[in-house]
VEXSEBA-99083 format. One line per 3 residues: number of its first residue (from 1); their letters; for each residue x, y, z of C-alpha. Coordinates in steps of 0.001 Angstrom, whole numbers. Layout:
% VEXSEBA-99083
NUM) A) X,Y,Z  ...
This chain:
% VEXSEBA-99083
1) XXX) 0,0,0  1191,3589,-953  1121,6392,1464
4) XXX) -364,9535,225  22,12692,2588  -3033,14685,1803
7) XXX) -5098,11313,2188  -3408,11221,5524  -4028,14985,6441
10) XXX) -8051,14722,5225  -8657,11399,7676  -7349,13541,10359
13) XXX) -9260,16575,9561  -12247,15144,8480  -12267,12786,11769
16) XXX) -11534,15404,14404  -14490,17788,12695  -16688,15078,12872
19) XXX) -16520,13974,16602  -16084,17932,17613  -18959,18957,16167
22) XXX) -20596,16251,17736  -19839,17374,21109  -20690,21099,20848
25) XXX) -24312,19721,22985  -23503,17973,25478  -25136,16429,28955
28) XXX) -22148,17010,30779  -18619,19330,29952  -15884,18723,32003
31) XXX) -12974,20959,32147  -9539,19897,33259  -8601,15789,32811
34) XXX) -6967,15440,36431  -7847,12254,38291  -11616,13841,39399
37) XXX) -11863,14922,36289  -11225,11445,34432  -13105,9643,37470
40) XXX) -16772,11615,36451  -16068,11096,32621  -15584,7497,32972
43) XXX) -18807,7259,35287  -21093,9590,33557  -20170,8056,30064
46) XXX) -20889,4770,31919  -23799,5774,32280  -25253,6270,29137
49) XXX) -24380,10458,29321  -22913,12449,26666  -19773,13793,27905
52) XXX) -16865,15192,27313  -13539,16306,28574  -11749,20003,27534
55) XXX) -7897,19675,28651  -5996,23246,28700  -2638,21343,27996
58) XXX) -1115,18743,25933  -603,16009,28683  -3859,14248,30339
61) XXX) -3391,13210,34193  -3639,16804,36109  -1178,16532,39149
64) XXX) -1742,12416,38742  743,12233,36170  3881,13032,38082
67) XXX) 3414,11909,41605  4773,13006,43958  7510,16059,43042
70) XXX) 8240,13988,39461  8561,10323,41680  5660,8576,39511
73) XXX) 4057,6701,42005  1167,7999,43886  -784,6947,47289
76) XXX) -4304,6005,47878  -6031,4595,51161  -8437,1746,51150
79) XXX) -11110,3459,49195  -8890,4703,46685  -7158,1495,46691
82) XXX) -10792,-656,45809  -11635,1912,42774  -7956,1458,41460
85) XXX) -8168,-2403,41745  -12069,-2247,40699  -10656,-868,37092
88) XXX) -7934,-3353,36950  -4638,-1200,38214  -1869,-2853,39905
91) XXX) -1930,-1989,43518  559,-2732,46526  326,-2787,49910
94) XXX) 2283,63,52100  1053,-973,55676  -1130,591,57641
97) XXX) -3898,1318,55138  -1883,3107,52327  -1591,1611,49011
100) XXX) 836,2612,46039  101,2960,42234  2283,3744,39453
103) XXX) 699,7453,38703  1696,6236,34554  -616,3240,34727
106) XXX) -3258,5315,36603  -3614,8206,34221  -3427,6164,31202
109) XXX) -5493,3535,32625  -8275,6194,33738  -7802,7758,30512
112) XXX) -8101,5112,28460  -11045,3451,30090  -13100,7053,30149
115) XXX) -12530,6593,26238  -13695,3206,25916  -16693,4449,27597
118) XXX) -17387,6788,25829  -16415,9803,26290  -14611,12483,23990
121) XXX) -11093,14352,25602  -10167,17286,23965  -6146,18690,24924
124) XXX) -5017,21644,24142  -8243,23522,24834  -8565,26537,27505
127) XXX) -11776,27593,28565  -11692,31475,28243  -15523,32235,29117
130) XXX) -19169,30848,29888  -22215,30911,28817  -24701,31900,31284
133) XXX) -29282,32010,30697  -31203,33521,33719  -27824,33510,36211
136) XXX) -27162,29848,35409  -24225,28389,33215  -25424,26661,30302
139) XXX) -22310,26159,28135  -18422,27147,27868  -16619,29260,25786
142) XXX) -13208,27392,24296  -10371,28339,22653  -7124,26566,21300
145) XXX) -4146,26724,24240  -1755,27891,22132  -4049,31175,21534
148) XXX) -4553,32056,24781  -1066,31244,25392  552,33625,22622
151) XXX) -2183,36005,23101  -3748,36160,20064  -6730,38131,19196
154) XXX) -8856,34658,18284  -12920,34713,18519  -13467,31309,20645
157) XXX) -16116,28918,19935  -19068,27959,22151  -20460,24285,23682
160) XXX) -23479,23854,25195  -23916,21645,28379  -26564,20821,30895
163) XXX) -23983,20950,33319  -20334,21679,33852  -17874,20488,36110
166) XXX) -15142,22666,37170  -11804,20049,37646  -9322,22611,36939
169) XXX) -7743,21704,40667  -5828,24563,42461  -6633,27561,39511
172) XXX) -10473,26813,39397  -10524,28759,36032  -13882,28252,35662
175) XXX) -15535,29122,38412  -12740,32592,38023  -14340,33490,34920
178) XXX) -18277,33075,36260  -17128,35414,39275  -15983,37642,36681
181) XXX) -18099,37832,34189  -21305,37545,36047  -20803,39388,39404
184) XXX) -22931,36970,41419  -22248,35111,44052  -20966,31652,44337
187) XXX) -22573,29159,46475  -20093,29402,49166  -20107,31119,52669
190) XXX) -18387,34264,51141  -19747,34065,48131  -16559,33594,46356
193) XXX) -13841,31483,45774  -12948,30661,49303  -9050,29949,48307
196) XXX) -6926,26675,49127  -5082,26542,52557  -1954,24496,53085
199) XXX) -1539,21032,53286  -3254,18672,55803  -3638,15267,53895
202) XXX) -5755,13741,56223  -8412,17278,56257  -8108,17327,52928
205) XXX) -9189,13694,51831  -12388,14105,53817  -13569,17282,52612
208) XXX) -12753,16711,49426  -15664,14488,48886  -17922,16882,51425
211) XXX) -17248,19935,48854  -17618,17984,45781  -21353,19772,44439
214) XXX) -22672,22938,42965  -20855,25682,43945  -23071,28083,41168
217) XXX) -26257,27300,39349  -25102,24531,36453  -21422,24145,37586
220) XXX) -20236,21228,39722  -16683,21141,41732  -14353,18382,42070
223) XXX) -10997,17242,43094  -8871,20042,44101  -11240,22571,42608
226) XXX) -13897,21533,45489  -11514,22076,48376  -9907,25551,46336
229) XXX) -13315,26588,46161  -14915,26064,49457  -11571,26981,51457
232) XXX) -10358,23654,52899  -6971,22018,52946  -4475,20404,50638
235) XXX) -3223,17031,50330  -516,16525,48145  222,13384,46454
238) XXX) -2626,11348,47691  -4976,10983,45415  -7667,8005,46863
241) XXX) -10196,11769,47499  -10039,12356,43932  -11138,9413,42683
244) XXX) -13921,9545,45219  -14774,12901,44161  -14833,12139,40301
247) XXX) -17241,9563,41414  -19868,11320,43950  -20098,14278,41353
250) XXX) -20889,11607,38705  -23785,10485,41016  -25141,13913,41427
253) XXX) -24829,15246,38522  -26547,11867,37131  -29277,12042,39823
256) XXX) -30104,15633,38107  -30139,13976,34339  -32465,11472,35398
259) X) -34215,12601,38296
């Protein structure tokens, strides 16, 4: 068989319009592919829901990817450990109820599984606004990375979603742009993003999962983003809380799909 470049170039093209233009509606849009961020893709698109996954960079994983300060292997406790098995990653024993996991495995494991699922990750894709109707957020404005990074006068493109969830973990861009743009207030004692305080693993796990909901009409938090936004604790390269929290926003924002 002969290669013929422009064949090659028009299978890409042609490919990548097709399945982006057929997530510009969506059920769910989730921005940032961390490990919360993987975790709800793979469970909503188990589901049956149309999701998919905008990535600012080129790499998927979030702060998965390198463990802990570029070591990659990462820690979970015994509920981390169960979902890790549960999707068939290789998991060993610590003592005294941690577990390790090569972070490699685990990102393209996660990543590869939310696929098969599925649904759609886009990389190199920054979120640079919303969409809001009647003070809720219906959609996101996106733009290519390298745009927003060179700062380049670009009009973005729009995707509408049911519901968004911000996963953007320490930054929460999204939930940024929504104070903002819109002026109202977040669903938060203060009203705004209540900031991340310094590390306290063992804080941090818990409340994770207790901060992972709607912190504004239409937008979900999880992983880091939950804690960031509702003003709790770090916890460094432990990462069985944000596989919890990619799940228990899954379950919410399913219960609101179906409900």
């Amino acid at each position: 068989m002969s290669l013929d470049e422009i064949k090659i170039s028009r299978a890409i093209l042609s490919r990548f319009m097709t399945k982006f233009s057929d997530c510009l509606e969506l059920d769910v849009a989730i921005v940032g592919a961390g490990p919360s961020g993987l975790m709800a893709a793979l469970r909503l698109a188990q589901k049956g829901h149309k999701v998919a996954v905008f990535e600012r960079k080129l790499s998927i994983g979030g702060g998965m990817w390198g463990g802990g300060m570029m070591f990659n292997e990462i820690v979970v406790q015994e509920q981390g450990a169960a979902i890790l098995k549960d999707l068939g990653i290789s998991v060993e024993d610590a003592g005294d109820g941690y577990y390790t996991a090569d972070s490699v495995e685990c990102t393209s494991t996660l990543t590869s599984l939310a696929c098969k699922a599925g649904a759609r990750i886009f990389n190199l894709m920054t979120v640079e606004d919303v969409m809001v109707r009647e003070n809720r957020v219906t959609g996101l404005v996106i733009n290519w990375s390298a745009v927003d990074i060179a700062g380049f006068h670009v009009d973005p493109l729009a995707v509408r979603a049911e519901y968004v969830v911000e996963s953007t973990g320490h930054d929460t861009e999204v939930l940024r742009v929504v104070r903002k743009k819109t002026g109202e207030r977040l669903l938060t004692d203060t009203g705004e993003i209540m900031g991340e305080r310094s590390m306290w693993a063992e804080v941090a796990e818990n409340t994770t999962l207790e901060n992972t909901k709607e912190a504004f009409p239409g937008v979900f938090v999880a992983g880091m983003a939950a804690n960031a936004t509702f003003g709790s604790f770090r916890m460094g390269p432990i990462f069985g809380g944000m596989l919890l929290s990619g799940e228990r926003v899954a379950e919410l924002i399913d219960e609101r799909l179906t409900g």
